[in-house]
C-alpha positions in Angstrom: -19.9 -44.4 -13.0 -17.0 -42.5 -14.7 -13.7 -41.2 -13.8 -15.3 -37.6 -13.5 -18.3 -38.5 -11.1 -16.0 -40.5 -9.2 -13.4 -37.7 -8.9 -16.4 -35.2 -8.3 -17.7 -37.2 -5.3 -14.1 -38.0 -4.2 -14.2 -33.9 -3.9 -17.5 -33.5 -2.2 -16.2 -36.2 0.4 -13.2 -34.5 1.6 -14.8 -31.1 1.2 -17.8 -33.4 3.9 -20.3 -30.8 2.3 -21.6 -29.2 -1.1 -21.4 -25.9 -2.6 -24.9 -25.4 -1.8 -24.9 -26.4 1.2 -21.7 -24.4 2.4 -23.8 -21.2 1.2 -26.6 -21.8 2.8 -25.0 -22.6 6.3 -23.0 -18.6 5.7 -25.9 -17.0 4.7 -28.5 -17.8 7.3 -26.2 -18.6 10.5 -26.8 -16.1 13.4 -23.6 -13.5 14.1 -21.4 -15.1 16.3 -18.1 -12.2 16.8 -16.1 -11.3 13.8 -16.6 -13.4 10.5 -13.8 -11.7 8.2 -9.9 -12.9 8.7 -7.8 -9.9 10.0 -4.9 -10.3 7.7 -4.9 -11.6 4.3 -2.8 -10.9 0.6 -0.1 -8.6 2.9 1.4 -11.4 4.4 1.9 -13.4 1.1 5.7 -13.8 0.3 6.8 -11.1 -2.2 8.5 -12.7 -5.3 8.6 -10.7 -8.6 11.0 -11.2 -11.5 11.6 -7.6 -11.6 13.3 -7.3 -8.5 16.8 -8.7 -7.3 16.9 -11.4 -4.5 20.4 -11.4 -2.4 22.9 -11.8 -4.9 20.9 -12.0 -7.7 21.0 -9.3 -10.3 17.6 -8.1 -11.3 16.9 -8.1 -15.1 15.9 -4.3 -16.2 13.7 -5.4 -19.0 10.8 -7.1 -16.5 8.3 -4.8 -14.8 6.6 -6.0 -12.1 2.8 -6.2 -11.7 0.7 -4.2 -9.3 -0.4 -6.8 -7.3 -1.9 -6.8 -4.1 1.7 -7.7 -2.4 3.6 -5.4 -4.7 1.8 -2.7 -3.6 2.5 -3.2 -0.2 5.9 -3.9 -0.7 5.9 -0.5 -3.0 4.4 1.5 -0.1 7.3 1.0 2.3 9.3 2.7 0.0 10.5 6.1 1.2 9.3 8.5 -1.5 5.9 6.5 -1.5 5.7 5.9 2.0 6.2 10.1 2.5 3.2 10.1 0.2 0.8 8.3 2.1 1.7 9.7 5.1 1.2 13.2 4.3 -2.1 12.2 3.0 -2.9 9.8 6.0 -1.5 11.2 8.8 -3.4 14.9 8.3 -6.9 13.0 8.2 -6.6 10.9 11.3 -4.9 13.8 13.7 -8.5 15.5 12.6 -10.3 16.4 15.5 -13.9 14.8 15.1 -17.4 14.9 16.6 -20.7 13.3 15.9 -23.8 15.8 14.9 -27.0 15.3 13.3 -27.5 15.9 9.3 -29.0 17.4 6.6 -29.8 20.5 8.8 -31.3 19.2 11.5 -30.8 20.7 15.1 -30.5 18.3 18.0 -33.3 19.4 20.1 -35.4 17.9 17.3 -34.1 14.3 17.4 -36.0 12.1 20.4 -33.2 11.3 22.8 -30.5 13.0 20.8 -27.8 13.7 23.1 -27.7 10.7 24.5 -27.8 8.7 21.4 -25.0 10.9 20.2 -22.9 10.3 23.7 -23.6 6.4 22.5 -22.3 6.8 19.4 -19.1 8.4 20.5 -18.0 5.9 22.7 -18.9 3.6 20.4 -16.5 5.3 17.7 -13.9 6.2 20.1 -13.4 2.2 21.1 -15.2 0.6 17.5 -13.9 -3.2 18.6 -11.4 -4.5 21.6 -8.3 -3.7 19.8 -8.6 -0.8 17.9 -9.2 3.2 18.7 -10.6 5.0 16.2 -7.4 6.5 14.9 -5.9 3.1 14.3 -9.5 1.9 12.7 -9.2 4.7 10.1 -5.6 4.5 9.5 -5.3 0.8 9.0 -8.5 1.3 6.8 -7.0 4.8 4.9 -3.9 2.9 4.4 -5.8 0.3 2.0 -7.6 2.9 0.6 -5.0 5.3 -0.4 -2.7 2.3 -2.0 -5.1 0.5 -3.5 -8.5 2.1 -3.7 -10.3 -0.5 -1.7 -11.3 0.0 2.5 -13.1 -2.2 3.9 -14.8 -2.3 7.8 -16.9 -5.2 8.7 -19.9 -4.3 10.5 -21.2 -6.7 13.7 -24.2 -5.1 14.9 -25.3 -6.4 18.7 -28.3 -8.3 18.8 -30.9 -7.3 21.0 -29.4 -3.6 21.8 -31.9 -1.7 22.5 -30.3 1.2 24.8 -27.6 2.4 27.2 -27.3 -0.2 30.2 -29.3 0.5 33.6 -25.2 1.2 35.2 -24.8 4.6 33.7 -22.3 3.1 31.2 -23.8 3.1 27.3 -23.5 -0.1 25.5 -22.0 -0.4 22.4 -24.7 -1.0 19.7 -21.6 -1.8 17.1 -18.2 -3.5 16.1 -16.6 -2.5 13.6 -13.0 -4.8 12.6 -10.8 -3.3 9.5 -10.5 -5.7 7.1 -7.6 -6.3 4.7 -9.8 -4.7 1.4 -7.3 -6.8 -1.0 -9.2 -10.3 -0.1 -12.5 -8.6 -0.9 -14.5 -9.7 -4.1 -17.9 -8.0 -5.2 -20.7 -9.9 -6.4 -22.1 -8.1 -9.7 -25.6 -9.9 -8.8 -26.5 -8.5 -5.7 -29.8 -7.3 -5.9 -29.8 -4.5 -3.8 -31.1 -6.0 -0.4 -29.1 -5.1 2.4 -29.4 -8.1 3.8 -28.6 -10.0 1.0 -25.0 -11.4 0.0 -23.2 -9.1 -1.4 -19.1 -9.4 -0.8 -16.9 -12.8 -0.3 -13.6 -12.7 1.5 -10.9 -14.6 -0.2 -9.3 -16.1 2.8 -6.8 -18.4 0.8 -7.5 -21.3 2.8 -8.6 -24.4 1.8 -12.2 -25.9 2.1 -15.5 -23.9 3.6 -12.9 -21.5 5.1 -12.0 -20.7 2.0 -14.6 -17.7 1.3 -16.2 -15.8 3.8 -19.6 -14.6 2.6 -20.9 -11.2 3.7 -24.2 -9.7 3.3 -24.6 -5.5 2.0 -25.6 -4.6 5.7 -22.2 -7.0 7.5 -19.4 -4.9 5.6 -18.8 -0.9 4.5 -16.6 -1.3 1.6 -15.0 2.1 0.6 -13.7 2.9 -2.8 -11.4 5.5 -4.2 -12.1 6.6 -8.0 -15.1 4.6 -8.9 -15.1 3.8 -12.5 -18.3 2.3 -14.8 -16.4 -1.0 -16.0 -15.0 -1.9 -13.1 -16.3 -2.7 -9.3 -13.0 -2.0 -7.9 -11.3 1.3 -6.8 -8.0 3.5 -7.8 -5.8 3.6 -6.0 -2.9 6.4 -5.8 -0.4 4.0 -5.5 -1.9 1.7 -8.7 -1.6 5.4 -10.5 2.0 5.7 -9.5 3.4 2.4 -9.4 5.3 2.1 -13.0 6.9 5.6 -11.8 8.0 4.3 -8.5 9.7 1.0 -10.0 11.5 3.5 -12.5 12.9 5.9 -9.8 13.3 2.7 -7.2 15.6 1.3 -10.7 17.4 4.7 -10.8 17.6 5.3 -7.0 19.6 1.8 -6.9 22.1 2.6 -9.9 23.1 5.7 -8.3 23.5 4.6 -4.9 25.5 1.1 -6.9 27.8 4.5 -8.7 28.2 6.6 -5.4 29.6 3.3 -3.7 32.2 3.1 -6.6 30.9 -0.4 -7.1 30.6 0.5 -10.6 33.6 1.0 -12.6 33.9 4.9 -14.0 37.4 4.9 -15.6 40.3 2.7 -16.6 44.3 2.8 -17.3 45.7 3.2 -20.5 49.4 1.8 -21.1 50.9 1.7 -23.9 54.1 -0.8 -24.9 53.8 -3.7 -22.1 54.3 -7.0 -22.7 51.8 -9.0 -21.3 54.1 -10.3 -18.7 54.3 -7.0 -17.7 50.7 -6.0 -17.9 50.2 -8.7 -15.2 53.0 -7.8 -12.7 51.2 -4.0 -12.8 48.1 -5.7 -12.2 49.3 -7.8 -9.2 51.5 -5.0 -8.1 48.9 -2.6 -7.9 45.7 -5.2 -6.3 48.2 -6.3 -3.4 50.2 -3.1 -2.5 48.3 -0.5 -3.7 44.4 -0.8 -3.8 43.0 0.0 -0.3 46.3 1.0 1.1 46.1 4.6 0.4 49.5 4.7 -0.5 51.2 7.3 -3.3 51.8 4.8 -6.4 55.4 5.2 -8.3 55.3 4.3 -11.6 58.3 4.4 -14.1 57.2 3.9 -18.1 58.6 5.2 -21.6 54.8 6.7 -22.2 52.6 7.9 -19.2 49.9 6.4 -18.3 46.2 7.5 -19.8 43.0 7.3 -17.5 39.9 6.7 -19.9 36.8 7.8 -18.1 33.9 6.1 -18.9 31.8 9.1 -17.8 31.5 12.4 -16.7 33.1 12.1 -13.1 30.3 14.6 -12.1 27.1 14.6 -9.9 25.3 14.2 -13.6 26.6 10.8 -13.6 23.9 9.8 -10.6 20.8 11.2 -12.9 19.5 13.4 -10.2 17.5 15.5 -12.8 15.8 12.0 -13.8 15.3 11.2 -10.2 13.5 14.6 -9.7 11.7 14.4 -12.3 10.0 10.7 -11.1 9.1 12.6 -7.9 7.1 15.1 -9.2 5.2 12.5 -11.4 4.8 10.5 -8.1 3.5 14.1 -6.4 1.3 14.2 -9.2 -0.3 10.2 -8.7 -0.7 11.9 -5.2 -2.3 14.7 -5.7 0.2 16.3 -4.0 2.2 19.4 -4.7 6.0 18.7 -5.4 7.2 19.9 -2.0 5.0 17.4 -0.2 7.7 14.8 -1.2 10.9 17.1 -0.4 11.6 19.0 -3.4 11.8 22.9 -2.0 14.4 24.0 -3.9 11.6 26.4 -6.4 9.9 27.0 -3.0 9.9 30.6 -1.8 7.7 33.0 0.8 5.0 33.4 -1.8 4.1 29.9 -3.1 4.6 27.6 0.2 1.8 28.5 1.4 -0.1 28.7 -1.6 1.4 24.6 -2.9 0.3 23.9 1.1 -3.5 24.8 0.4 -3.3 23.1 -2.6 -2.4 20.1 -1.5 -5.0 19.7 1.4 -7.7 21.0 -1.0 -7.2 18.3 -3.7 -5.6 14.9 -1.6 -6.8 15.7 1.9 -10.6 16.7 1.7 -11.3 14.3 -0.8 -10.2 11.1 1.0 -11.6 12.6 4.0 -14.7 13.4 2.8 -15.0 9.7 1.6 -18.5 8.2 3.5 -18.4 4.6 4.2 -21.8 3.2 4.0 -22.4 2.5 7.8 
């Protein structure tokens, strides 16, 4: 025996079962409650280069990748977090109701109003924590930032109808599930009852993955693309713009809180013991004090400004213009994110149609696969 079956056996012991086995025992056990971990790559610690820790100066020439946590960190920023709200909170204060499709009438579905009481309650309390506002946010959230929404899907075995007490049963669960800890398996072969998606739990062992069949989770994705399973997200679009306004947003609040140095004092013909009893003089009677300083020289004193002295300094323009790129990530008009000041009468309303027509009713119209 050598060192790599010894080592491989070493793994299968402390693992106390095989690869094969551990796939088997996911796929064909019976449901028992929720399978899928409710938090996952959002509570990882956020550490990137390209930002500053407490004290720590961040380098400018580091950007820092869109990661799952990034992106969460990136969406509690104000001008991003204004974005997905406007986006978010107009779908989930939509009023909603349940009615049968593709033109049919409800008189010709067997039942039909009291399936579709059924399903309302069901919606209106999907699991025992969530409404179906907080469902859909939590799950719009994800989606909007980065293109992947997720819902497992725990059907009730053995449901066959509303109860005998008057109160319907619920015929399904439904748990949002963090869509970053969600991986796609390009063999699936298009059974629903096959596996087709694995839940990265980041735990060690069996409970490592968490294998779900097609029919177990609705996994929702914004901007499908050919060469990738994965969504867009609006935030993924947008994130190199927010890290450059987040850089310029810190310089200018750095310059407003005169931590940065705009000008200095020219004086010509000191000696150097001089130059340091002006220096001492000024630091301990005059900086902070408010005090008028009196100062008595052959030449006067020059101030060398090292900029303009003017609101230019603060690169608002720059600033402005990073907002509208974000609107545009968005699919937002400009005003969405606070800029009115090329708002009259004529356009508001005209920028407020907009805006639902091309970000709203496209996310809302967004059909999990229940």
């Amino acid at each position: 025996m050598n060192i790599r079956e010894k080592v491989r056996g070493a793994m299968r012991r402390v693992g106390d079962v095989s690869l094969r086995e551990w796939l088997s025992t996911n796929l064909f056990a019976g449901r028992d409650g929720r399978r899928t971990a409710g938090a996952g790559s959002n509570l990882a610690p956020f550490s990137s280069p390209g930002f500053a820790r407490a004290g720590v100066p961040a380098p400018h020439s580091l950007v820092p990748k869109p990661t799952p946590a990034n992106l969460r960190r990136f969406a509690e920023t104000p001008v991003a977090r204004r974005a997905i709200n406007a986006i978010k909170d107009r779908i989930v204060g939509m009023r909603w109701r349940i009615q049968p499709r593709r033109g049919r009438v409800l008189e010709q579905l067997p039942d039909g109003a009291q399936r579709i009481q059924v399903l309302t309650e069901n919606f209106e309390a999907p699991n025992p924590d969530d409404s179906f506002r907080s469902l859909i946010e939590q799950v719009l959230e994800d989606v909007i930032v980065g293109g992947f929404g997720a819902i497992e899907l725990d059907l009730v075995e053995g449901w066959t109808g509303p109860s005998a007490g008057g109160t319907p049963a619920l015929p399904l669960l439904m748990w949002p599930v963090d869509g970053a800890t969600i991986r796609i398996m390009t063999d699936w072969d298009g059974r629903p009852d096959s596996p087709r998606y694995a839940q990265v739990t980041g735990l060690f062992g069996a409970d490592g993955q968490i294998v779900l069949n097609d029919n177990e989770l609705s996994y929702i994705r914004l901007n499908p693309r050919t060469h990738t399973p994965f969504g867009l997200g609006r935030l993924e679009v947008a994130f190199e713009t927010i890290n450059a306004f987040l850089g310029a947003y810190r310089y200018a609040g750095r310059l407003a809180s005169n931590s940065v140095v705009q000008y200095a004092l020219w004086l010509q013909g000191l000696t150097p013991a001089h130059h340091e009893r002006l220096i001492r003089w000024w630091q301990d009677e005059i900086e902070g004090t408010g005090r008028v300083p009196i100062m008595s020289a052959e030449s006067k004193p020059e101030v060398l400004r090292f900029a303009a002295g003017t609101d230019a300094d603060l690169r608002l323009a720059w600033q402005e213009f990073l907002v509208r790129i974000i609107a545009n990530a968005f699919d937002l008009p400009a005003q969405f994110l606070g800029l009115e000041q090329d708002v009259n009468r004529s356009t508001a309303g005209e920028m407020s149609d907009l805006g639902f027509r091309s970000a709203i009713v496209p996310t809302a119209r967004l059909r999990p696969s229940i």
